[in-house]
C-alpha positions, 0 to 999 in steps of 0.5 A: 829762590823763586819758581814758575807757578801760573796760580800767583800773581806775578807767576812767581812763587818764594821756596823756602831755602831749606827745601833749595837743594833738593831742587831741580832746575829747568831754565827759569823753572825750579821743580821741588823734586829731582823727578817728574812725569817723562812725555810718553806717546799715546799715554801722556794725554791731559788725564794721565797728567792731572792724575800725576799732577794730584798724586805729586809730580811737579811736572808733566809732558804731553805726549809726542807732537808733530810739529807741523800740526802747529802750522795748521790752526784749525787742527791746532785749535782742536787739540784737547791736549793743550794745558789747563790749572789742574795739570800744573806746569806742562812741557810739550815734546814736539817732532819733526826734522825741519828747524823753521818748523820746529821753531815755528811750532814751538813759539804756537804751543809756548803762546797757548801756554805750555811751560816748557818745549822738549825737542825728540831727537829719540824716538825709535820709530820706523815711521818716524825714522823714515821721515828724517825725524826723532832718532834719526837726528842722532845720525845727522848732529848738524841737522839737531843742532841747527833745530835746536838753535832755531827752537831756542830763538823762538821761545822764551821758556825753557827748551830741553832735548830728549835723546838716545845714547847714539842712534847704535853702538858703533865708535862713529855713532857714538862720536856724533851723540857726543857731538849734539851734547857739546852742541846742545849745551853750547847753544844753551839748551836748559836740560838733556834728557838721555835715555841709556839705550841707543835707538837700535836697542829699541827697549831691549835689554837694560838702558846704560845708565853709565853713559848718562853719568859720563855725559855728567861728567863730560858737561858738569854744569849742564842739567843732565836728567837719566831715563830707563827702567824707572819702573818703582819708588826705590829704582828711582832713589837709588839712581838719583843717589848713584848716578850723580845726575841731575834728576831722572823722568818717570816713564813706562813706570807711571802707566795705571800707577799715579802713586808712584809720584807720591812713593818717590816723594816720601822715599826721596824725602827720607820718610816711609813708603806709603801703603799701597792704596786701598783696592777701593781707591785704585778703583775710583782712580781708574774710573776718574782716569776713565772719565777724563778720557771719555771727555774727549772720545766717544763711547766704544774708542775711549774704552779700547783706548783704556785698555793700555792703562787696564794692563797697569792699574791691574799689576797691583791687585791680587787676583791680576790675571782675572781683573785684567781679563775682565777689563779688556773685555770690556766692550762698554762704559757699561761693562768697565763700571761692572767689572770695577764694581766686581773686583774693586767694590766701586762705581 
């Protein structure tokens, strides 16, 4: 069995056959693990990947793109999230709700270099709702189907969709989430990524992982990937055992904790956790997490933009309350190396 790999000759890569049935296939793709890094707004820009990448996800996706900034080739060209070697295989997640623009899109990020193409039919946004986009196609299945017809049309790579469990609870609601599934596998999208909350649960309460095996076990030969409250190693392997899916993508629980891939791998592979790394290694992740954002924004907005990731990577020391207090204080490169230096023994 082969793989994808952009740093072979031929962008094939032979997988031993002994490591063949723990795989997880994407289209033309095969990832090594059941699990990868999910697109998260705001959070899944180029350095949140190569960490994730380093520490052992086989994949990662950007965050949420417009659709229509494809169409713009000044702003496109500008963008700092299109994919380099040190992120491995990179999958964009676009938005919109006209199916010319979404292919359109989606044929521009695919020709810059982007493995994969996600298509949010989920995002709970009211702004987005409002725009006829992300979760609202859920209401409208013919609309989501037709994008996904025209996107699969435009591209080569593998095409997913990311999806709620309805857009509420309601029999109607329902009906029409089961509609775009039966519609989506037969217009041969590679994979269903299915979040257990409809978009009106927001991220109340516990997402329904029962509805995703039910989609399993409506569509058995569909890829069906779960998402939801994956927020540690042992969560993860426990779904992936139980719910008879595909695979699942490690969201909310990958923010400030790269580690996680790698916990996941070795649980996953029947091999002890690792120790939690050192505080002097979550202390130099940090500032390289820092420093790559800082490549990209100046001074005083790459520190308030960190501050999202500050709150992560401050659950796993012991005094979590004070570092954290200290972090989101910071006002500088030079008050966040300080405070590292205090709690972390580095920089």
């Amino acid at each position: 069995m082969y793989k994808r790999d952009k740093h072979t000759k031929n962008g094939l890569l032979k997988i031993p056959k002994a490591v063949c049935n723990t795989m997880l296939k994407l289209g033309d793709i095969s990832l090594d693990v059941p699990f990868y890094q999910a697109p998260l707004s705001g959070y899944t820009d180029r350095a949140m990947r190569v960490l994730a990448h380093k520490y052992g996800a086989p994949l990662s996706y950007t965050g949420v793109i417009l659709a229509k900034i494809a169409l713009h080739k000044k702003a496109f060209n500008r963008l700092y999230f299109q994919p380099s070697v040190d992120e491995g295989l990179v999958g964009a997640q676009i938005l919109g709700g006209d199916p010319e623009t979404m292919a359109e899109a989606a044929a521009a990020f695919a020709n810059v270099g982007f493995d994969l193409i996600d298509l949010n039919f989920a995002c709970p946004a009211p702004k987005v709702l409002r725009r006829h986009s992300g979760g609202y196609l859920l209401k409208e299945p013919e609309a989501a189907i037709k994008i996904m017809q025209y996107v699969r049309d435009s591209v080569s790579c593998p095409v997913t969709i990311k999806l709620r469990a309805g857009f509420d609870k309601t029999q109607e609601s329902m009906d029409k989430f089961w509609q775009i599934c039966q519609g989506a596998v037969a217009e041969g999208i590679d994979a269903l990524i299915i979040h257990g909350r409809s978009v009106k649960e927001l991220y109340r309460d516990k997402g329904d992982w029962e509805i995703i095996s039910e989609a399993k076990r409506r569509f058995p030969k569909a890829t069906i990937i779960g998402s939801g409250d994956l927020m540690d190693a042992e969560v993860i392997v426990e779904k992936l055992k139980t719910s008879g899916l595909d695979g699942v993508i490690i969201a909310r629980g990958a923010i400030g904790n790269p580690w996680i891939f790698n916990e996941t791998r070795a649980l996953w592979e029947g091999r002890p956790k690792p120790e939690r790394p050192s505080l002097a290694e979550q202390g130099e992740v940090y500032l390289k997490h820092y420093e790559m954002i800082a490549e990209t924004r100046p001074m005083l907005k790459s520190v308030r933009y960190f501050r999202k990731f500050s709150v992560g990577y401050c659950k796993y020391h012991p005094q979590r309350k004070m570092i954290q207090a200290d972090l989101i204080a910071a006002r500088s490169r030079d008050d966040l190396y300080a405070a590292v230096k205090k709690w972390y023994g580095v920089g």
